[in-house]
C-alpha positions as CSV (number, residue, x, y, z in Angstrom):
1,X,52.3,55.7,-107.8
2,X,52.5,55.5,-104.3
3,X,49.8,56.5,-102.6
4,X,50.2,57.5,-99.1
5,X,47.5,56.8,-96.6
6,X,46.6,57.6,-93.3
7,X,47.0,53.9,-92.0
8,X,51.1,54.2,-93.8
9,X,51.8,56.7,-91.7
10,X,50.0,54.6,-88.6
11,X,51.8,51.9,-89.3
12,X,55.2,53.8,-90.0
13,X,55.4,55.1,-86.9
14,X,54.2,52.3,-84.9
15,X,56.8,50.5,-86.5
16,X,59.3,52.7,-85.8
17,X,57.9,53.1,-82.0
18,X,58.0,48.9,-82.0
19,X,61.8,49.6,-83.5
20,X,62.8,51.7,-80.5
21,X,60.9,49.9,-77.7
22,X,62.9,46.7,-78.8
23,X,66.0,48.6,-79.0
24,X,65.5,49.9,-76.0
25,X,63.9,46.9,-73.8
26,X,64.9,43.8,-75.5
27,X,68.0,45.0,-77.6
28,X,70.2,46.7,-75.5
29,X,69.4,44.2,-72.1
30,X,69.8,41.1,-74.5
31,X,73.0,42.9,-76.1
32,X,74.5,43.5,-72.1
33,X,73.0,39.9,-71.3
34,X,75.5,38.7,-73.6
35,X,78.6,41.4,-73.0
36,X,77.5,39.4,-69.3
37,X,78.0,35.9,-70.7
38,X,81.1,36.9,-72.7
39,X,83.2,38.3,-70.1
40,X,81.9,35.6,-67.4
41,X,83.3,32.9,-69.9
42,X,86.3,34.8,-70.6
43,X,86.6,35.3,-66.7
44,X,86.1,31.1,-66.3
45,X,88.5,30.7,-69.4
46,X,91.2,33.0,-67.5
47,X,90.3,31.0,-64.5
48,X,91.1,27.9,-66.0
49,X,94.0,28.9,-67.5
50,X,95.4,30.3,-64.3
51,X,94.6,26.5,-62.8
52,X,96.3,25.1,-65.3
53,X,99.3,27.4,-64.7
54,X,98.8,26.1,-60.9
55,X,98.6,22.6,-61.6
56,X,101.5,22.9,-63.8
57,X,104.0,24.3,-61.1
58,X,102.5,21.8,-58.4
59,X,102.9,18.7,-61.0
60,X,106.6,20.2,-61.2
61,X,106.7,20.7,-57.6
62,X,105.5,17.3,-57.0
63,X,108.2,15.9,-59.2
64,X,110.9,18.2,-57.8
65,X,110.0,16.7,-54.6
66,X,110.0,13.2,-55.5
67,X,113.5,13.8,-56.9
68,X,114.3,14.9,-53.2
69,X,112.5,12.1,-51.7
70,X,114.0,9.6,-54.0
71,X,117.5,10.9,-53.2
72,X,116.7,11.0,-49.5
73,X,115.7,7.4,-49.7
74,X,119.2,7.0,-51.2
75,X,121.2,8.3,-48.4
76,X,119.1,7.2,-45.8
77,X,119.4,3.6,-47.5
78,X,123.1,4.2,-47.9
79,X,123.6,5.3,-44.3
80,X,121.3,2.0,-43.2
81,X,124.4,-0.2,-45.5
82,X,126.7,1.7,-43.0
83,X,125.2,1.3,-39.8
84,X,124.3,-2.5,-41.1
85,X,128.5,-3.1,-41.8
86,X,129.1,-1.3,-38.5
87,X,126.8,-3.8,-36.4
88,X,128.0,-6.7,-38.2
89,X,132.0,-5.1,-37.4
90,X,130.7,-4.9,-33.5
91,X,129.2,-8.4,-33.3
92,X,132.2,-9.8,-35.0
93,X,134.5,-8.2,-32.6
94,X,132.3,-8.9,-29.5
95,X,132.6,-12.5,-30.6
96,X,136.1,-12.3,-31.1
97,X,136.8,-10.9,-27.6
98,X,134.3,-13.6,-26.2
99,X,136.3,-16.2,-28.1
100,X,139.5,-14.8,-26.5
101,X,137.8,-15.0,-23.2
102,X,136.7,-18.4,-23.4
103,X,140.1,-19.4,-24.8
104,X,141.9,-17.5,-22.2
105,X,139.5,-18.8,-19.1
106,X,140.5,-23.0,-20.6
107,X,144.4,-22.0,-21.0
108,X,143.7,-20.7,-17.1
109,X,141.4,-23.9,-16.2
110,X,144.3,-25.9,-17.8
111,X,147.1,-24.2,-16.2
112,X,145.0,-24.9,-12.9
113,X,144.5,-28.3,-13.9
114,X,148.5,-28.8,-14.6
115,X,149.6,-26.9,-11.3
116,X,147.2,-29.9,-9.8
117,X,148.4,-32.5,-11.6
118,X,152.7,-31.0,-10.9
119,X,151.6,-31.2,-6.9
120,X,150.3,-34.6,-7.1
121,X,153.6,-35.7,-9.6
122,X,155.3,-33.8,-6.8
123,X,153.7,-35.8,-4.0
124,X,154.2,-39.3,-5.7
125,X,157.6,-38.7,-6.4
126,X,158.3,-37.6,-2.7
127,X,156.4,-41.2,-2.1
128,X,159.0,-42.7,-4.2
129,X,161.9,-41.3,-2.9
130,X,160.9,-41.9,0.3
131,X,160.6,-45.5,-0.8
132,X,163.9,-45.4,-2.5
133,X,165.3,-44.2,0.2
134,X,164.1,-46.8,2.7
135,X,165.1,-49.6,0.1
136,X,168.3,-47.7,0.0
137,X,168.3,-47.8,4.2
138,X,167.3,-51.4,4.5
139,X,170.1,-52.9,2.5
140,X,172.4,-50.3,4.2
141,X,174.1,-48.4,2.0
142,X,176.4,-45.7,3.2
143,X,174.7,-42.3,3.7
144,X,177.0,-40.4,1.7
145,X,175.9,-43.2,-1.1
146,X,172.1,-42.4,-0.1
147,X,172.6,-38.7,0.4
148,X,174.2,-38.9,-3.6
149,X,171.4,-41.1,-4.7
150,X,168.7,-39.1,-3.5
151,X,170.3,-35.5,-5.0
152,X,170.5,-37.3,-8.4
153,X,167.2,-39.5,-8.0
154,X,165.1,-36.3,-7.2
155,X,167.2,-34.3,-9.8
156,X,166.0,-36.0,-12.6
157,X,163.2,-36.2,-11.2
158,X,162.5,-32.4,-11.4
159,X,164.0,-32.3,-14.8
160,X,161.4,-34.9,-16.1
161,X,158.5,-32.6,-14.2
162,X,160.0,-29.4,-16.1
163,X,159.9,-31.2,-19.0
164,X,156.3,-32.3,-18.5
165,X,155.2,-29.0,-17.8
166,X,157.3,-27.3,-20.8
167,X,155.0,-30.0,-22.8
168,X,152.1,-28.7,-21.5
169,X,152.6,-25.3,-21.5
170,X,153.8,-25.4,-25.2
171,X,150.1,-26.2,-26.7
């Protein structure tokens, strides 16, 4: 049989005493220590997730933007191939006009130099004919003989000097 004692009932209720002061001081702060900890690493876990959500729409951003960027670069390099073509078209007609300048300033240096060269042609064959004519004169010839001589002398002449200059102007 069980015998109860004095020191059972002592130690009973100090053990229920020691029961309750832990429950009540080490239990229940330990117990909302850790409702603490749970719900700060369930906040931190939410966090992270949230971050990740972040992360994911600014890696999606990022790559949305890149697609922009990439296409930009496209058009931008595109409208550089245009303005490139239209350059090259300007310097290829400013060297075509500079061509036709430089042609057009020998054809009028060469015109020049023929008109030059018709005077002096034109000079010598006056020369001639006067020489002609003196010949003519010397060994007296008639002057309607001389006067016909001369027309038909300085006619071909001037036919030969058209001819010349038709030659010329003909490159």
């Amino acid at each position: 049989m069980i015998r109860i004692d004095r020191s059972i009932i002592f130690q009973i209720i100090n053990f229920v005493a020691l029961v309750f002061l832990l429950f009540r001081f080490l239990f229940k702060p330990v117990v909302k220590a850790l409702d603490q900890r749970s719900q700060f690493i369930r906040g931190e876990l939410q966090k992270i997730e949230d971050e990740k959500k972040k992360l994911e729409e600014m890696r999606r951003s990022l790559e949305e933007e890149t697609a922009k960027l990439k296409e930009k670069y496209l058009e931008v390099l595109d409208q550089a191939k245009i303005e490139a073509s239209k350059v090259k078209e300007e310097i290829i007609r400013e060297a075509y006009e500079e061509g036709e300048k430089i042609k057009n300033e020998y054809r009028r240096k060469a015109r020049k130099e023929v008109e030059e060269l018709m005077g002096n042609l034109r000079e010598e064959i006056v020369e001639l004919t006067e020489e002609v004519v003196k010949k003519f004169l010397a060994t007296q010839i008639t002057p309607e003989i001389q006067t016909r001589l001369i027309d038909t002398f300085l006619e071909e002449a001037l036919k030969e000097l058209e001819a010349q200059v038709g030659m010329i102007d003909g490159r």
